[in-house]
mmCIF file of the N, C-alpha and C atoms, coordinates in Angstrom:
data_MODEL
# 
_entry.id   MODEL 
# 
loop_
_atom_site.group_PDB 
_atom_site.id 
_atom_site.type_symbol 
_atom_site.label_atom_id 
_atom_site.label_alt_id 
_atom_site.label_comp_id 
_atom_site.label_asym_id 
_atom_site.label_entity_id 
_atom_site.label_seq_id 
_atom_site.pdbx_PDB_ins_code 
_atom_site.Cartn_x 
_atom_site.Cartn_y 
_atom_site.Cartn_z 
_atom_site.occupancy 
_atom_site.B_iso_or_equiv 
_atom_site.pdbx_formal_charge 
_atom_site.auth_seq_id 
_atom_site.auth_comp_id 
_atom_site.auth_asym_id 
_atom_site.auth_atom_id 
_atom_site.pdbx_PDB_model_num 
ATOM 1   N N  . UNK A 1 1  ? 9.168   43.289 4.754  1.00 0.00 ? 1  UNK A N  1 
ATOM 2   C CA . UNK A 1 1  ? 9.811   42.000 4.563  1.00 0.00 ? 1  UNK A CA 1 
ATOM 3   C C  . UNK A 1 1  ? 8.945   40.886 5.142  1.00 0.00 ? 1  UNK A C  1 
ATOM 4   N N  . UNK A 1 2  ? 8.849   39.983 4.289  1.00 0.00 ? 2  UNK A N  1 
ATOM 5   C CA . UNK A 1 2  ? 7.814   38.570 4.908  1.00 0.00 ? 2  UNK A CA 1 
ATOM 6   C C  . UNK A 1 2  ? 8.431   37.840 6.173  1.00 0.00 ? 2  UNK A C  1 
ATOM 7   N N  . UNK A 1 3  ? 8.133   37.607 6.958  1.00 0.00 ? 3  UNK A N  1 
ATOM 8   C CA . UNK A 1 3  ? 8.612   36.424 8.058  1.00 0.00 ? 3  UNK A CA 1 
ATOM 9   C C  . UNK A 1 3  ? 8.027   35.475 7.854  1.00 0.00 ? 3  UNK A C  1 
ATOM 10  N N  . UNK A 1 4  ? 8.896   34.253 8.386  1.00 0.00 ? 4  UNK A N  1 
ATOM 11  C CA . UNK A 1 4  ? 8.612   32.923 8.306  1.00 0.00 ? 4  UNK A CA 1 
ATOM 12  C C  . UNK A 1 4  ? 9.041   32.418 7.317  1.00 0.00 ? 4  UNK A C  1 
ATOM 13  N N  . UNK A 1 5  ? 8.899   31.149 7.147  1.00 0.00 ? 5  UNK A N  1 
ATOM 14  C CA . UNK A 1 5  ? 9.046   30.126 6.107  1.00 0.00 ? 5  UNK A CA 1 
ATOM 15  C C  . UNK A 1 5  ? 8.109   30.279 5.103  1.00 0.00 ? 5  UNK A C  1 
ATOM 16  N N  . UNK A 1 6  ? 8.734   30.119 3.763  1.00 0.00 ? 6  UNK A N  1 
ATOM 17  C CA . UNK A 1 6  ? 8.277   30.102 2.286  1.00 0.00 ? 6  UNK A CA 1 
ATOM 18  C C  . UNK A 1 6  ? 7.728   28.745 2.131  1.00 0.00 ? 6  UNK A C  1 
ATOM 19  N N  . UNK A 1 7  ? 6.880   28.643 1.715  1.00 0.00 ? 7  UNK A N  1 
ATOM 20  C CA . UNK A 1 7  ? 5.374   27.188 1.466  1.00 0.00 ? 7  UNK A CA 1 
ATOM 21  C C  . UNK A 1 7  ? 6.248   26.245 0.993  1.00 0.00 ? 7  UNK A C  1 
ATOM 22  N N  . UNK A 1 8  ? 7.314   26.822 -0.674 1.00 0.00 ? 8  UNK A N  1 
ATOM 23  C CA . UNK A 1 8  ? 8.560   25.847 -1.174 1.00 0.00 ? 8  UNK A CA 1 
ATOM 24  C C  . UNK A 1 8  ? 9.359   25.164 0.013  1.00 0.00 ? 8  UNK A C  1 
ATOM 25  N N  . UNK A 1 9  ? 9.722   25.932 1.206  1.00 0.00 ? 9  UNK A N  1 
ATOM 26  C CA . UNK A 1 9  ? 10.407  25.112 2.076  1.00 0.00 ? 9  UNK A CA 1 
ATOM 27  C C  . UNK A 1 9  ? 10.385  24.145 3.135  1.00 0.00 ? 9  UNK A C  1 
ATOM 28  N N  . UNK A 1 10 ? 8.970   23.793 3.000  1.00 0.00 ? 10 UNK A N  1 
ATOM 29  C CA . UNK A 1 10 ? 7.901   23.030 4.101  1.00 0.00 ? 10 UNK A CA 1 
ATOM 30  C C  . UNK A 1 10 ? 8.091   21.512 3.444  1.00 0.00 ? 10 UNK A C  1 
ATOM 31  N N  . UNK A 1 11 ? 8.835   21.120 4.690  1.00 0.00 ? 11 UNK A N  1 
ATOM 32  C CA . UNK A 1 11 ? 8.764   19.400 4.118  1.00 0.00 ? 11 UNK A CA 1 
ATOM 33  C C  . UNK A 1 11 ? 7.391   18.668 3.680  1.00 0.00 ? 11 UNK A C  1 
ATOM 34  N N  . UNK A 1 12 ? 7.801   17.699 2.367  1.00 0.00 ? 12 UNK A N  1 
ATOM 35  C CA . UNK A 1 12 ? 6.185   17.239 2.098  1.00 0.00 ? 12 UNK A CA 1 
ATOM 36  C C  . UNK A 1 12 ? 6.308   15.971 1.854  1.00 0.00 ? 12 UNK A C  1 
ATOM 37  N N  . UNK A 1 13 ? 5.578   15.211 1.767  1.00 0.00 ? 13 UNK A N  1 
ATOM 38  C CA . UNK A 1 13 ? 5.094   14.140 2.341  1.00 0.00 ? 13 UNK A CA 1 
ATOM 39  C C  . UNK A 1 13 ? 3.884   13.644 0.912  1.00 0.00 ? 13 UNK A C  1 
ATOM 40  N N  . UNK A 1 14 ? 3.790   12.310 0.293  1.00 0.00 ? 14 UNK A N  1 
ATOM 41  C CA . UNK A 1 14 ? 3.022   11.547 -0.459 1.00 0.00 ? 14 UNK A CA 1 
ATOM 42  C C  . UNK A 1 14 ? 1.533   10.874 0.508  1.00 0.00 ? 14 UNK A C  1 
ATOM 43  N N  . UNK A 1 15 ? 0.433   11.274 -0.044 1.00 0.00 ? 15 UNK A N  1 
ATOM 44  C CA . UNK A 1 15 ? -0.706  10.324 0.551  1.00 0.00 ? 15 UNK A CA 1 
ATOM 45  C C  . UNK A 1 15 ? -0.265  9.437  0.451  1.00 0.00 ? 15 UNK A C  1 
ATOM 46  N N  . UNK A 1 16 ? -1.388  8.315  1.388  1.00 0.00 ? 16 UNK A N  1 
ATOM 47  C CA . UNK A 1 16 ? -1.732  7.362  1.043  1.00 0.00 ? 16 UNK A CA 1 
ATOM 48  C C  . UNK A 1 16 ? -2.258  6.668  0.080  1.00 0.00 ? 16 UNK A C  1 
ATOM 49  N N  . UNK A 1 17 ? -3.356  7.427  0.284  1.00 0.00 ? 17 UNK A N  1 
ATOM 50  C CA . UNK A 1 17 ? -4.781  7.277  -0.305 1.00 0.00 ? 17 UNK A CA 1 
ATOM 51  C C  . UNK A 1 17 ? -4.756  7.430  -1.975 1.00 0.00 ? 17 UNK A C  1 
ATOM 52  N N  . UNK A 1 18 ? -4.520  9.076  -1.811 1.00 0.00 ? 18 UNK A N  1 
ATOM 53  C CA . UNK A 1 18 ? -4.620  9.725  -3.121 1.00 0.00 ? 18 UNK A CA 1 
ATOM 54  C C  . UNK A 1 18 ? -3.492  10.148 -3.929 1.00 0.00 ? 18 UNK A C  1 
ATOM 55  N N  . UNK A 1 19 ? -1.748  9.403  -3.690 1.00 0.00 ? 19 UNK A N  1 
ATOM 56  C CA . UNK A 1 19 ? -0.908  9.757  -3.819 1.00 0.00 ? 19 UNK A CA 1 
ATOM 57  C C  . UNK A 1 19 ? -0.731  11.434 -4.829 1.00 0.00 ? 19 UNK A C  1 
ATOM 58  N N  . UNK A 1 20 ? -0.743  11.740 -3.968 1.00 0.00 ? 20 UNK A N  1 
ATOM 59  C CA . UNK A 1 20 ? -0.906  13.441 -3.948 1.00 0.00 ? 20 UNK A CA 1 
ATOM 60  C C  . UNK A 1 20 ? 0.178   14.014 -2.838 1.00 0.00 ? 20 UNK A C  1 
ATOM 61  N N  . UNK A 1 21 ? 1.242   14.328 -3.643 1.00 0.00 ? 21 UNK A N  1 
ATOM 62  C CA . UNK A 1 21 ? 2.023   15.342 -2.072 1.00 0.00 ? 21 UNK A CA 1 
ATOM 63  C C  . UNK A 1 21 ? 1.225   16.552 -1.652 1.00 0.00 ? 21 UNK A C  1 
ATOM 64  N N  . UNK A 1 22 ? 1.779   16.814 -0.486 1.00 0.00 ? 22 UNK A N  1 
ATOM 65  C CA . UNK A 1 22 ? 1.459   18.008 0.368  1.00 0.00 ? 22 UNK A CA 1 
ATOM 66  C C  . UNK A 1 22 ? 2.318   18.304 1.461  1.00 0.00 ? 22 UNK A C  1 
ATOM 67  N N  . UNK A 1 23 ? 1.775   19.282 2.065  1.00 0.00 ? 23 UNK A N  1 
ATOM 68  C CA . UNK A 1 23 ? 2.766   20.000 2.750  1.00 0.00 ? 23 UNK A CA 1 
ATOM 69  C C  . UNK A 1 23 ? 2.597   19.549 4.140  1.00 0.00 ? 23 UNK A C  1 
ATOM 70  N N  . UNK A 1 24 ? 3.487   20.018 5.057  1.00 0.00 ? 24 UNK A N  1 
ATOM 71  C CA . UNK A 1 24 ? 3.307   20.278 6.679  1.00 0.00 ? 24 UNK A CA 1 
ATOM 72  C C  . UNK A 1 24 ? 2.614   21.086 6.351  1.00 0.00 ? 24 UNK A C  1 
ATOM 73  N N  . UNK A 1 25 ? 1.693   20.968 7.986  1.00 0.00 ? 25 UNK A N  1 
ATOM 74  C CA . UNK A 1 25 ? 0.756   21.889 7.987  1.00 0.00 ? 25 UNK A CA 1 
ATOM 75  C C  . UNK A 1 25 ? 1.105   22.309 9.946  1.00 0.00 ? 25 UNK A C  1 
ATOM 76  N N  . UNK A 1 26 ? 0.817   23.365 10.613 1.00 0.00 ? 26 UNK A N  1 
ATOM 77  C CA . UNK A 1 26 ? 1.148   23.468 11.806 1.00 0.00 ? 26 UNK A CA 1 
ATOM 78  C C  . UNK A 1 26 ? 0.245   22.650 12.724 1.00 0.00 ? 26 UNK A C  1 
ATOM 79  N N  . UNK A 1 27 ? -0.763  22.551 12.273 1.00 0.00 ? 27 UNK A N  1 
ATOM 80  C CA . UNK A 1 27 ? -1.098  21.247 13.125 1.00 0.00 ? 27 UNK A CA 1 
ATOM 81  C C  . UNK A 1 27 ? -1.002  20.138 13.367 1.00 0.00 ? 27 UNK A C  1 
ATOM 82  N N  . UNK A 1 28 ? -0.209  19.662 12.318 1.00 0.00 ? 28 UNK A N  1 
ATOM 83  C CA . UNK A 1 28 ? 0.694   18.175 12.448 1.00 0.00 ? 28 UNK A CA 1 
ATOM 84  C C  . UNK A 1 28 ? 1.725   18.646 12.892 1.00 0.00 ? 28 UNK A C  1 
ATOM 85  N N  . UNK A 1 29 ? 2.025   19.689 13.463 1.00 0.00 ? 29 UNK A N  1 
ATOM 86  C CA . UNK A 1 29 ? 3.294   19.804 14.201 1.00 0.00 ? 29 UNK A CA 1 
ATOM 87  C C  . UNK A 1 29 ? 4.219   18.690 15.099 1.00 0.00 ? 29 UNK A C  1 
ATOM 88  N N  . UNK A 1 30 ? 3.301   18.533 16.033 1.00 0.00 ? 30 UNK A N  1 
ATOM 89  C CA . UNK A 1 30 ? 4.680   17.631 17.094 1.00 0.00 ? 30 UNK A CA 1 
ATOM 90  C C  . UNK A 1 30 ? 3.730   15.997 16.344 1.00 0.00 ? 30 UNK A C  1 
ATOM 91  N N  . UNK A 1 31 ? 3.036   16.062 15.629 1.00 0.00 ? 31 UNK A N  1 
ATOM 92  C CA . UNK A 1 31 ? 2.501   14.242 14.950 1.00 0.00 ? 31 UNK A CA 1 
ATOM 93  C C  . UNK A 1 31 ? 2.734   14.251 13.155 1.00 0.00 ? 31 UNK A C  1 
ATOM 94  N N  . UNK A 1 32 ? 4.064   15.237 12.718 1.00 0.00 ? 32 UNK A N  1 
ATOM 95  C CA . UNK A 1 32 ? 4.468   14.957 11.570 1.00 0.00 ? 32 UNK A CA 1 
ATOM 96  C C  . UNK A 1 32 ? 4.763   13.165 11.241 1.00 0.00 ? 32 UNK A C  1 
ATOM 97  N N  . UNK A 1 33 ? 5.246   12.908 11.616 1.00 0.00 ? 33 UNK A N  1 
ATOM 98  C CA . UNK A 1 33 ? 5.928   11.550 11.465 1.00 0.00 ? 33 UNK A CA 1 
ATOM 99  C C  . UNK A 1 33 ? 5.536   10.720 11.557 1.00 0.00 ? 33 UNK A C  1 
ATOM 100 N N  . UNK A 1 34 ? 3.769   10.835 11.962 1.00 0.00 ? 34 UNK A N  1 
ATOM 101 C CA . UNK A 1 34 ? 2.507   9.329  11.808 1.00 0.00 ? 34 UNK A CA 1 
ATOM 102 C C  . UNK A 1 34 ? 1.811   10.075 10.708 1.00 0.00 ? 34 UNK A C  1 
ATOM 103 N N  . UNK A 1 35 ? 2.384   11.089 10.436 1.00 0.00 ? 35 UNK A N  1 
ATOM 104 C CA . UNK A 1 35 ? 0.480   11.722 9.396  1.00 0.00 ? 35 UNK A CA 1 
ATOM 105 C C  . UNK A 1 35 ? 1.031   10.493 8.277  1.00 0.00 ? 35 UNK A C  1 
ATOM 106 N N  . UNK A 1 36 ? -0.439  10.477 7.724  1.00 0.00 ? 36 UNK A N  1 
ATOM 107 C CA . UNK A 1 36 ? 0.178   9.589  5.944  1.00 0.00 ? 36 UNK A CA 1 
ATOM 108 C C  . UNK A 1 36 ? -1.029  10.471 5.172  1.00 0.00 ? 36 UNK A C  1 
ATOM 109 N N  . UNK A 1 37 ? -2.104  11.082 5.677  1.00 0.00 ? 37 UNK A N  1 
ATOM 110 C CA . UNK A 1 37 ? -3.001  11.118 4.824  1.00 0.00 ? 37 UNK A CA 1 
ATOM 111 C C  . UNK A 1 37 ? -3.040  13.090 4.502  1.00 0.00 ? 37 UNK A C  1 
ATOM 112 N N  . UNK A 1 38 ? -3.059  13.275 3.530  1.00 0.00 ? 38 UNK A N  1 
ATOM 113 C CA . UNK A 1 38 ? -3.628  14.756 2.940  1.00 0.00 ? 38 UNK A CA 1 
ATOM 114 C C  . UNK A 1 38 ? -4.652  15.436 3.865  1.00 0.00 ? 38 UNK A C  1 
ATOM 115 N N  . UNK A 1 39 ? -6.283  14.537 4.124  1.00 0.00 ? 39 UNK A N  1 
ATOM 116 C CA . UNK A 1 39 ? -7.528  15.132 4.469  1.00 0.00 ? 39 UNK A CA 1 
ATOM 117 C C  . UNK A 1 39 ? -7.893  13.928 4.940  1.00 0.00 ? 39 UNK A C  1 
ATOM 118 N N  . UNK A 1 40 ? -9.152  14.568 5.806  1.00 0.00 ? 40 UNK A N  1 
ATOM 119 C CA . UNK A 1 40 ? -10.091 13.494 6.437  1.00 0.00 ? 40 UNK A CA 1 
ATOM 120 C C  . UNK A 1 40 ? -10.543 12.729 5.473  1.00 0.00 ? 40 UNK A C  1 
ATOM 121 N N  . UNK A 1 41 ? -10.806 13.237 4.335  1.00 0.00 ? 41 UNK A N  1 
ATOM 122 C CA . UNK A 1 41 ? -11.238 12.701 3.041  1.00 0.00 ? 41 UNK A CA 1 
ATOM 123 C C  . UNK A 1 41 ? -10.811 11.188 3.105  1.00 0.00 ? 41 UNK A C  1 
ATOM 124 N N  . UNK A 1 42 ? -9.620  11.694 2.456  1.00 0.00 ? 42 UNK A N  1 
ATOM 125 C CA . UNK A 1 42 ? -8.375  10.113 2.132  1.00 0.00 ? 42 UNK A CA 1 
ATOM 126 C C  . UNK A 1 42 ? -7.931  9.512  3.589  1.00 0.00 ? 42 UNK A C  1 
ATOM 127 N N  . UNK A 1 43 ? -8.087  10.021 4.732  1.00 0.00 ? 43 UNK A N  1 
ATOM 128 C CA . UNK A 1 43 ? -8.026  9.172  5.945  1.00 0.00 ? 43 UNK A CA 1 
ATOM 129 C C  . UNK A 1 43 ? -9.066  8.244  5.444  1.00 0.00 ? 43 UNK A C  1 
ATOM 130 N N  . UNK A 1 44 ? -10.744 8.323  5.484  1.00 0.00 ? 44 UNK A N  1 
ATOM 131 C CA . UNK A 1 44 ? -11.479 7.889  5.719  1.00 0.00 ? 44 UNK A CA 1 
ATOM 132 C C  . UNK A 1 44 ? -11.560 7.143  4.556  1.00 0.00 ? 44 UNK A C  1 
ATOM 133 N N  . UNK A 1 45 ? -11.239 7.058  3.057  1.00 0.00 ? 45 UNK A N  1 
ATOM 134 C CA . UNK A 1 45 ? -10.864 6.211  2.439  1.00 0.00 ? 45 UNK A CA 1 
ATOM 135 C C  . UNK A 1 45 ? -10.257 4.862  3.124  1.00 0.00 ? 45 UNK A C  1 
ATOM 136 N N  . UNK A 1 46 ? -8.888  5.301  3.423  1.00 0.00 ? 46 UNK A N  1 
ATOM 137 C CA . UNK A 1 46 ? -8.004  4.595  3.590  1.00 0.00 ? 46 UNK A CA 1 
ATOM 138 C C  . UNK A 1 46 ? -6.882  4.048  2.566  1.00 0.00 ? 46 UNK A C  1 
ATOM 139 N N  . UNK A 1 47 ? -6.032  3.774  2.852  1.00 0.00 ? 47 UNK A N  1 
ATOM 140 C CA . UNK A 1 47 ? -4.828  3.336  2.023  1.00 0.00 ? 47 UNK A CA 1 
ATOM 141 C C  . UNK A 1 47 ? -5.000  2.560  1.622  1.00 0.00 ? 47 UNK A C  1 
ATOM 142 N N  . UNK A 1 48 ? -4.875  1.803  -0.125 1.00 0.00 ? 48 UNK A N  1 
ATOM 143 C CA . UNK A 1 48 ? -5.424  0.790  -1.290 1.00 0.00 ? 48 UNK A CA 1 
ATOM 144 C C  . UNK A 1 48 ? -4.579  -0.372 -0.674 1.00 0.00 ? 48 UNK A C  1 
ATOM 145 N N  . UNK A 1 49 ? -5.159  -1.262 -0.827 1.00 0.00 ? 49 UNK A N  1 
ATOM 146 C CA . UNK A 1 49 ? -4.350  -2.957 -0.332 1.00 0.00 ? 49 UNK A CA 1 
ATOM 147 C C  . UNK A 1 49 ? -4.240  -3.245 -1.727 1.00 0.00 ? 49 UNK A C  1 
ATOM 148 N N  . UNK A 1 50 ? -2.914  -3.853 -1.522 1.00 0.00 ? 50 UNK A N  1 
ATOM 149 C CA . UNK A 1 50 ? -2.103  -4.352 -2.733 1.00 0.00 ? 50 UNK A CA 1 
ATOM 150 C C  . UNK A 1 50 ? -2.507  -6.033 -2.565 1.00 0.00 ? 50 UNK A C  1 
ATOM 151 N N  . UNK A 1 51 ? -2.756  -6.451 -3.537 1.00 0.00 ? 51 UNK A N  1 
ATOM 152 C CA . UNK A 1 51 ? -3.278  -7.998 -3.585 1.00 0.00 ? 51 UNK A CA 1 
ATOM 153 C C  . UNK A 1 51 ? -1.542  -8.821 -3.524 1.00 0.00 ? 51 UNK A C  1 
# 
């Protein structure tokens, strides 16, 4: 029998950057609630300014 949580049940969350959902990941564990970005990738982009 599998333990743990199923990938479907992992709260997810829209980039910024690349509006692309994704998942929690355990290393955003206790800093879920500032992440905005997918990857270092689209961090280092940054989020598009709306004119």
């Amino acid at each position: 029998m599998p333990r743990g949580i199923a990938k479907a049940d992992l709260p997810t969350k829209v980039c910024a950057a690349c509006a692309r959902p994704f998942a929690w990941r355990k290393k955003w564990e206790r800093d879920w609630d500032n992440v905005r970005f997918c990857s270092d990738r689209c961090r280092a982009k940054g989020a598009p300014t709306s004119p």
